[in-house]
N, C-alpha and C positions, 0 to 999 in steps of 0.2 A: 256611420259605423257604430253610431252609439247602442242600438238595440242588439248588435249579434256582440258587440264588447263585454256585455253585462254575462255574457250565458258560460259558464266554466269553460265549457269544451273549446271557446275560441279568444280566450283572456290571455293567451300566451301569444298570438298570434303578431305577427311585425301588421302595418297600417296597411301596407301592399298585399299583400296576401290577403287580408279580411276584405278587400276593396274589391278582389278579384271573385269573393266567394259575394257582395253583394251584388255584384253587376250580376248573378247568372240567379239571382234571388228572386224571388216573388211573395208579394205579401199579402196574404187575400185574408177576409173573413170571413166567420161561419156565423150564419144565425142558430140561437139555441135549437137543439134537435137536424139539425142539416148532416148530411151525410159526408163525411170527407172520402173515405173511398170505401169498397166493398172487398170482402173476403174474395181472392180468385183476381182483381186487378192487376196488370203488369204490376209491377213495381218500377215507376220512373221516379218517385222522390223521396226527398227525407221529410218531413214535419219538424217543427219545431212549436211548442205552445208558446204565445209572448205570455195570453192571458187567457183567463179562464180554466175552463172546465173538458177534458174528452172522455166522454165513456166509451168504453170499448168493450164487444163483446164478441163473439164467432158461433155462428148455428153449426149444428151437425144435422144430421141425418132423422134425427126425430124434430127439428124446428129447433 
């Protein structure tokens, strides 16, 4: 519980409840430049950054 402890949004949180929000967690990495999702994906998740860096950007209709 110690990494989702540290983030504001779940500092308030009893031990049980944070326990329940990491079982359904996943913790992956991204190598520099990797894509995490694309404009137009479902939306099935939230992100959280531990560390590092996300650029984020959206094409339109000229690129």
């Amino acid at each position: 519980m110690g990494n989702l402890r540290k983030m504001p949004l779940f500092k308030g949180l009893r031990d049980a409840d944070l326990a329940v929000i990491e079982e359904i967690s996943v913790k992956k990495h991204a190598e520099k430049g990797a894509h995490i999702f694309f404009q137009g994906d479902p939306q099935e998740a939230v992100y959280f950054i531990e560390s590092g860096e996300v650029k984020i950007y959206r094409t339109d209709a000229n690129g």
